[in-house]
Steps between C-alpha positions, in 0.01 A plus 500: 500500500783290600809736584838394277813457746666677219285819582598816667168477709687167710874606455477838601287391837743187548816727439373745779422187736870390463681845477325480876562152586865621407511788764327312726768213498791772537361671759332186704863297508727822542265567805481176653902487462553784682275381775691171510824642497372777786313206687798270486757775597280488833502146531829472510597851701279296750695185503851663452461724791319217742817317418718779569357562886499119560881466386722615775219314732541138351866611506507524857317180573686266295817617581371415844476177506112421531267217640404281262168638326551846668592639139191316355265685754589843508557483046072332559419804724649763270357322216135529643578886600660617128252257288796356332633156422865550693794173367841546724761277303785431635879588302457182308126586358341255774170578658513620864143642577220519294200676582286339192277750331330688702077401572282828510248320703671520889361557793681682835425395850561715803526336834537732807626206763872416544675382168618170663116393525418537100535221315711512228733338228905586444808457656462763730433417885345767755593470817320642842664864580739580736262766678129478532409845435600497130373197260485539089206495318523317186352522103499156331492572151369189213342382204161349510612224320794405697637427838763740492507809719753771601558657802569863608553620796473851659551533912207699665461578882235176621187633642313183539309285218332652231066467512601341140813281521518456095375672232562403127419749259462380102816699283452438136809672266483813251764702292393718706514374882309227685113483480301411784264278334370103521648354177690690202362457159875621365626258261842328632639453142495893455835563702802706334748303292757786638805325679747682707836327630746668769808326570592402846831608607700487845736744638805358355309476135443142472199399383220357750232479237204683304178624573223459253166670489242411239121458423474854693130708476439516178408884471390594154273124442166684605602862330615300158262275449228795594692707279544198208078484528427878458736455181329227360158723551584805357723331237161319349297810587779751254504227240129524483497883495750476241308270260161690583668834378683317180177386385332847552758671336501199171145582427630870493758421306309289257242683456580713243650218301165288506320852384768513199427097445179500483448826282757311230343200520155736409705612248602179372124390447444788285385785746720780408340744734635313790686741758714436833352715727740555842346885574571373898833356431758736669844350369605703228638183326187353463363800388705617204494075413131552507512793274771370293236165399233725497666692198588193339173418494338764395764542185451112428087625540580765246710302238229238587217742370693655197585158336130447550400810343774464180343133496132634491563734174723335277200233564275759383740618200514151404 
């Protein structure tokens, strides 16, 4: 039998699928605001406070007087360190240094010999030392994809040359630190849309410039979308429980009305002996309806029987 839309046997089990569809959509988007909100609190606690240790820094150097590029190269090398995309303007909103958004795919090589024999690109020059017994090794730092590389420096007695002069060890970038791994599978558009900006201001309070940090390690991307998934699961799965139990409890509730249907629709074919019978029916509502009809019926039996009978002798008087 083909089930009516209009019946309580599909609204009741399509009411409890959206009452749950319902909670499910309140609970799903308040939960994946908070973790937005928390996520991109981070985010930008992350940037803000990068930008904060870097300020009296830049301040330094550009009030200074640098080399040309010098500002370029050490905003590149911080860039790479912090994961960040780092813009200095200058007062009027021009670009100084831009680092470019950062690649998670780098590599670092180590080289143990002097720093004036490694190769390498910037506007930096190394120069032989003064005294023999002390020489710098060096860590060029840069992208697989580019020429670019950034020197540091740190001065360590010389005790000859190393069995390996260079060494370059495969960094890929996490949220959560560096990875020591061939190739990232981290997808470059899933970077923070969190900006910080710290002014740049001299001693005497004029303005040098700003600092701007942006498309920072985007911290919450893995947990939300995760989180967003699991949602989506158990959403489908409640829905489903839902509907399962609404159309459990609609044959429950229409059972006793189909019993009181079909016994009037015995009665209406001329079987007045027809009874609902609900002796396993537990709501009292049902019950005393039950007993109610059943009474009816058995008084329309009655006056039924005794127009009969009065029919039957004034037949037989006549």
């Amino acid at each position: 039998m083909t089930m009516n839309r209009n019946s309580i046997r599909w609204r009741l089990p399509a009411s409890y699928g959206v009452i749950a569809l319902l909670a499910a959509l309140s609970l799903g988007s308040v939960m994946l605001l908070v973790l937005r909100s928390y996520y991109a609190r981070q985010e930008r606690e992350y940037l803000l406070g990068n930008a904060i240790a870097l300020q009296p820094i830049l301040v330094q150097v550009m009030q200074s007087d640098p080399p040309e590029g010098l500002l370029q190269d050490q905003i590149t090398a911080i860039a790479f360190l912090s994961q960040v995309q780092i813009r200095l303007l200058d007062s009027n909103k021009n670009v100084i240094a831009d680092s470019g958004v950062p690649d998670s795919n780098q590599a670092v090589a180590v080289a143990g010999g002097p720093a004036w024999d490694i190769p390498f690109f910037g506007s930096e020059t190394a120069s032989g030392p003064a005294n023999g017994s002390e020489k710098r090794t060096s860590i060029v730092i840069y992208s697989e994809e580019t020429s670019d590389r950034m020197l540091f420096r740190k001065e360590i007695p010389y005790s000859g040359p190393a069995p390996q002069p260079d060494v370059i060890l495969p960094v890929s970038a996490s949220p959560y630190g560096y990875v020591f791994v061939e190739r990232s599978q981290s997808d470059p558009a899933r970077r923070s849309s969190q900006v910080a900006n710290i002014p740049l201001t001299a001693s005497d309070g004029s303005l040098l410039g700003e600092l701007e940090f942006s498309n920072g390690p985007s911290y919450g991307a893995d947990v939300i979308g995760s989180v967003t998934r699991a949602w989506l699961v158990a959403s489908i799965f409640a829905i489903a429980i839902a509907a399962l139990v609404g159309w459990f409890m609609s044959k429950r509730v229409t059972y006793p009305v189909l019993a009181l249907e079909k016994a009037t629709r015995q009665m209406e074919q001329g079987d007045l002996h027809a009874r609902v019978d609900l002796r396993e029916e537990r709501q009292e509502e049902f019950l005393s309806l039950a007993n109610s009809f059943n009474g009816m019926a058995a008084q329309v039996e009655q006056t039924v029987s005794t127009l009969r009978e009065f029919i039957a002798d004034a037949a037989h008087e006549l």
